[in-house]
C-alpha positions as CSV (number, residue, x, y, z in Angstrom):
1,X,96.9,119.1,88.5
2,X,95.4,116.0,90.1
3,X,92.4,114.4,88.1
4,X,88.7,114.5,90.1
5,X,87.5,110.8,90.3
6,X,83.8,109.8,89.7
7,X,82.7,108.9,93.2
8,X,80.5,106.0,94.6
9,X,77.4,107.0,96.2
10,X,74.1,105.6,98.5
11,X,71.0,107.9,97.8
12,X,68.6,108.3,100.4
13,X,65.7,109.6,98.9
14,X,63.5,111.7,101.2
15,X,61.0,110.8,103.3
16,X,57.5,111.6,102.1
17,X,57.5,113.9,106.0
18,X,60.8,115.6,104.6
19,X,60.6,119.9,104.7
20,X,63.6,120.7,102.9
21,X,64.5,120.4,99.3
22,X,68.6,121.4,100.2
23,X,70.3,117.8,99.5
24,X,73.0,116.7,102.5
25,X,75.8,115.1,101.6
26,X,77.8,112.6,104.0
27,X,82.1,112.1,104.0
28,X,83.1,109.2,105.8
29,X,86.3,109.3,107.6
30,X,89.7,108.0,107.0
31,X,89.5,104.0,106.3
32,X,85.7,104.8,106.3
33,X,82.7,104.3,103.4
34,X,79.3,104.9,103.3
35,X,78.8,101.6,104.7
36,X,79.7,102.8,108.0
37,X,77.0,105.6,108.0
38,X,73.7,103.8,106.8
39,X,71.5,104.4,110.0
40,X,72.7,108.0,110.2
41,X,72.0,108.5,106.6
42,X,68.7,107.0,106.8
43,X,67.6,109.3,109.8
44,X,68.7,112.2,107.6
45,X,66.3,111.5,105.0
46,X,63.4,112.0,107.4
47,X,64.8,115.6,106.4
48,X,66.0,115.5,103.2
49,X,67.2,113.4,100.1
50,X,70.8,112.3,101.7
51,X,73.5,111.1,99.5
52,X,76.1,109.1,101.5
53,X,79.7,109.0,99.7
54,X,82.5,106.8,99.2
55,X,85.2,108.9,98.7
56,X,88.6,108.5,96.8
57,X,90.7,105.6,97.3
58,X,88.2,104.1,99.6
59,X,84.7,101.6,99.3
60,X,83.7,101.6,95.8
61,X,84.9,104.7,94.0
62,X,87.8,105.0,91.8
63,X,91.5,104.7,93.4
64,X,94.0,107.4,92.7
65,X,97.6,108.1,93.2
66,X,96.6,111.4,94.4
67,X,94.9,111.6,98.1
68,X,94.6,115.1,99.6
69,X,92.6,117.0,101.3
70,X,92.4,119.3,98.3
71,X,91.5,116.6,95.6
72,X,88.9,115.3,97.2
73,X,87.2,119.1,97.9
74,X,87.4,119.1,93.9
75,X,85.8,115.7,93.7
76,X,82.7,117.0,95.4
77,X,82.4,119.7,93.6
78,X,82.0,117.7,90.7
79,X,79.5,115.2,92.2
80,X,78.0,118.6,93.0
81,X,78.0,120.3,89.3
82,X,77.3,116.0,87.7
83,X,74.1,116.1,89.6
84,X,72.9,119.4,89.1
85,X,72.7,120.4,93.0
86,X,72.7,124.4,94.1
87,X,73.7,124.5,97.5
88,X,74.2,121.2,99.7
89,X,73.7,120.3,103.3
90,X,77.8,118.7,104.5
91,X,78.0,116.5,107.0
92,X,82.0,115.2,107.3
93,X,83.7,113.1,110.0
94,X,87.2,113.1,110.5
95,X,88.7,112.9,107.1
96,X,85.4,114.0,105.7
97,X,85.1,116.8,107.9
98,X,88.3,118.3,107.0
99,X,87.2,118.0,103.4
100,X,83.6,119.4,104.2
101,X,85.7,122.5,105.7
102,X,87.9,122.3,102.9
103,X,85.0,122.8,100.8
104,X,83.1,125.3,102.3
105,X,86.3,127.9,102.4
106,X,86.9,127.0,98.9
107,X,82.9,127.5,97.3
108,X,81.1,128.5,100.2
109,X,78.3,129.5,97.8
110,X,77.4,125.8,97.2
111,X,77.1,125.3,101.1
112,X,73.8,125.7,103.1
113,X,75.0,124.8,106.1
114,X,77.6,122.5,107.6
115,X,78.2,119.6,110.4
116,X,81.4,118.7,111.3
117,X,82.2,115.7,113.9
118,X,85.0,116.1,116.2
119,X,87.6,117.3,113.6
120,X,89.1,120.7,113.8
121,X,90.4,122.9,110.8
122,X,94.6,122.5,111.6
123,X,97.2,120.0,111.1
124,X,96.7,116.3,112.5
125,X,99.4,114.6,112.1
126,X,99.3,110.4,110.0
127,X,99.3,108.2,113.2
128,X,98.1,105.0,111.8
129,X,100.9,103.1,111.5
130,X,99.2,100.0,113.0
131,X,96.3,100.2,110.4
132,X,98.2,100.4,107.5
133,X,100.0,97.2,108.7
134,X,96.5,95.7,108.9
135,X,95.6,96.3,105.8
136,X,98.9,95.3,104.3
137,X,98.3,91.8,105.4
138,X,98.8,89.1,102.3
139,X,94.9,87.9,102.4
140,X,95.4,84.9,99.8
141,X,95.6,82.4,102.6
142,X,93.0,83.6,105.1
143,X,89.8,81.7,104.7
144,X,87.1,83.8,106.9
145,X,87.2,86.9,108.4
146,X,88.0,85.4,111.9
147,X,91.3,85.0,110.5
148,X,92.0,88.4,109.5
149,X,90.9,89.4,112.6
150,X,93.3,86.9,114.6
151,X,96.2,88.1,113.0
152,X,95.0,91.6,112.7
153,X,95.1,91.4,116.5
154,X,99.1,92.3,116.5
155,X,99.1,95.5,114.7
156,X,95.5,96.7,116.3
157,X,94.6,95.9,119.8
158,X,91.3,98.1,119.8
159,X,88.6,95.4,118.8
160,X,86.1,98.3,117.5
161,X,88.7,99.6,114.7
162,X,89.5,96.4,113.9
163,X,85.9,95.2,112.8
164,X,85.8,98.7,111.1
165,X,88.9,98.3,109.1
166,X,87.6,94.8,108.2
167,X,84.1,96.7,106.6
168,X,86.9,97.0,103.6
169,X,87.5,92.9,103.1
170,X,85.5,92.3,99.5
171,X,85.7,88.5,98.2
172,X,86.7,88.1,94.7
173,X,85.0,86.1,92.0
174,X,87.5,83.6,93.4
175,X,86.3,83.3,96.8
176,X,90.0,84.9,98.3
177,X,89.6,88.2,100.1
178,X,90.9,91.7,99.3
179,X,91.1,94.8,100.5
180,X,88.9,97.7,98.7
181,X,91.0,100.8,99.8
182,X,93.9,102.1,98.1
183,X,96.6,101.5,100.6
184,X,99.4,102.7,98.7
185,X,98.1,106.0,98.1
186,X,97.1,106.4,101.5
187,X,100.8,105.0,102.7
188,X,101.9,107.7,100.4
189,X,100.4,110.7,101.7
190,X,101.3,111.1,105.2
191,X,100.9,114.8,104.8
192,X,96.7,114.6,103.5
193,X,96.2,116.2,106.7
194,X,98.2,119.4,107.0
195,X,98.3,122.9,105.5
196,X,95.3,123.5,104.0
197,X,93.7,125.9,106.8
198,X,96.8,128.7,106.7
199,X,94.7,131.3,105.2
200,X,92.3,132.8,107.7
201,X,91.1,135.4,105.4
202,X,88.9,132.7,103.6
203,X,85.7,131.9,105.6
204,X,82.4,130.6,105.6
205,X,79.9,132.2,107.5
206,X,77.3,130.0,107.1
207,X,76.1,128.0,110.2
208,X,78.3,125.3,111.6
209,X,77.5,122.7,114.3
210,X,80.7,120.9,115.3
211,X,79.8,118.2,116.9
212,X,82.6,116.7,119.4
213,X,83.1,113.4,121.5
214,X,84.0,114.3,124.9
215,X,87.0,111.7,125.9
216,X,87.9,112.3,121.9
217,X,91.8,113.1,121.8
218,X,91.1,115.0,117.9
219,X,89.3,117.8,119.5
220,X,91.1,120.0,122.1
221,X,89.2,122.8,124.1
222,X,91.9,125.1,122.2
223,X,90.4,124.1,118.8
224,X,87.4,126.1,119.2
225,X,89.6,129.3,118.6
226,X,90.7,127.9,115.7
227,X,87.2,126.9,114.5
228,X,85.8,130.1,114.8
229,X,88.3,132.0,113.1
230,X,87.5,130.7,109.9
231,X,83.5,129.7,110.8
232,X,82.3,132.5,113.0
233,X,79.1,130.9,113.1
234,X,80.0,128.0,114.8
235,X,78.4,126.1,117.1
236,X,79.7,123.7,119.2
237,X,78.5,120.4,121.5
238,X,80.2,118.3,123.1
239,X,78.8,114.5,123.6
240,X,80.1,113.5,127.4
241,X,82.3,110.5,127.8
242,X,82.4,110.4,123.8
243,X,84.6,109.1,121.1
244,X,85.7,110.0,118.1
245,X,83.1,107.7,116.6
246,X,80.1,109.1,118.4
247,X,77.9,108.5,115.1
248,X,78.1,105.1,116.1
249,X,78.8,105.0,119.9
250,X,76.6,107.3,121.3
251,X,74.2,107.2,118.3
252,X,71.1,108.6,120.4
253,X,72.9,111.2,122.0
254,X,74.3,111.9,118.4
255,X,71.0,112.0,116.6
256,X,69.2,114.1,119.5
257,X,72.1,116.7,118.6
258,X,71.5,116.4,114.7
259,X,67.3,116.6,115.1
260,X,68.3,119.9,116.9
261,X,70.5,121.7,114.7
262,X,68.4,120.2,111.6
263,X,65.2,121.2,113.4
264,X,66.1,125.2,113.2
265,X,67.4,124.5,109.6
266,X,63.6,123.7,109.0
267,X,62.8,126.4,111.1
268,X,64.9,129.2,109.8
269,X,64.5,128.4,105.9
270,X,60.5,129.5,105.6
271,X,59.7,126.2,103.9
């Protein structure tokens, strides 16, 4: 049985206009932290206290040989049950969603309601080859980030995911640089990302706004089958000429989508 990590966290207290008292809880994608979600998390508190996580093997929380889709459900239960939360608003990209859906079948009691950004609940297969070369670049040498970057620029064309794999450079006491993910256990489970949806029994009927880049190649028009098989609430919108990083790249159109579906959370809860 794997052993649940304490994770790292940003709290977001909220905002003296906030209407609901139901905490939301953000989870960061693959190579991700909750450095890469600060505006969205701050725009959330408008609407509630937001705690933004770091999860396993990744920013500043504990690493672990273990890195699964189901260990990292069991670490939030126990930021859950460590901070004496009922039921929690889940907000998960990518990795994160799959564990926010991982979650919610496994303790839907402790969910209120659920956002999920293009990510379906099936198998994705571990295509990241070219990252993981990234970040098994020997830093001792490199001097500045432009470096990194330079020679980054052979395993990862794509200048946007480049500049978000370097959000995981931290400087030692030393001044040399190093990387703050757990790259072994990630290069170690290539299979984090299949077989936990194979039950369709378990669901969560809770309500679900998926939330999906348009041009993104993780959600297929199929996938909405899938999704509402297991949430039969779902909703589902769909940001035109999106990518899978639409929090960032089509942050208004994102946010407009969010204010909606947190707007008739306000709405529909009598508070």
């Amino acid at each position: 049985m794997f052993k649940e990590v304490k994770l790292f966290f940003k709290e977001y207290p909220a905002k003296e206009t906030a209407t609901l008292t139901t905490p939301i809880l953000i989870l960061h994608g693959l190579f991700g932290s909750s450095k890469n979600w600060v505006s969205v998390a701050d725009f959330l508190s408008h609407y509630s206290t937001v705690y933004s996580l770091d999860l396993r093997n990744h920013g500043d929380s504990p690493h672990s040989s273990e890195h699964s889709l189901s260990a990292m459900a069991e670490d939030i239960k126990e930021f859950i049950e460590d901070h004496k939360l009922n039921k929690v608003i889940l907000l998960g990209h990518s990795m994160g969603g799959l564990v926010a859906m991982t979650f919610s079948l496994r303790y839907p009691e402790r969910v209120e309601d659920l956002i999920i950004q293009d990510i379906a609940p099936r198998d994705y297969e571990f295509k990241y080859d070219g990252e993981l070369a990234v970040l098994r670049t020997d830093l001792s040498t490199f001097k500045n980030r432009q470096e990194i970057d330079s020679v980054s620029s052979h395993f990862v064309s794509n200048p946007f995911i480049r500049n978000f794999l370097l959000m995981n450079l931290d400087r030692t006491e030393s001044g040399q640089y190093r990387w703050k993910l757990n790259v072994d256990a990630i290069s170690h489970s290539k299979n984090m990302f299949r077989s936990e949806f194979s039950d369709v029994s378990k669901q969560y009927s809770g309500k679900v706004m998926f939330i999906i880049g348009g041009d993104s190649e993780y959600f297929r028009t199929s996938d909405k089958i899938v999704c509402l098989e297991y949430f039969p609430n779902a909703k589902f919108e769909t940001i035109p000429g999106g990518d899978h990083y639409i929090h960032f790249t089509k942050a208004e159109e994102f946010r407009k989508i969010l204010s909606s579906f947190m707007d008739s959370i306000v709405s529909g809860s009598g508070k």
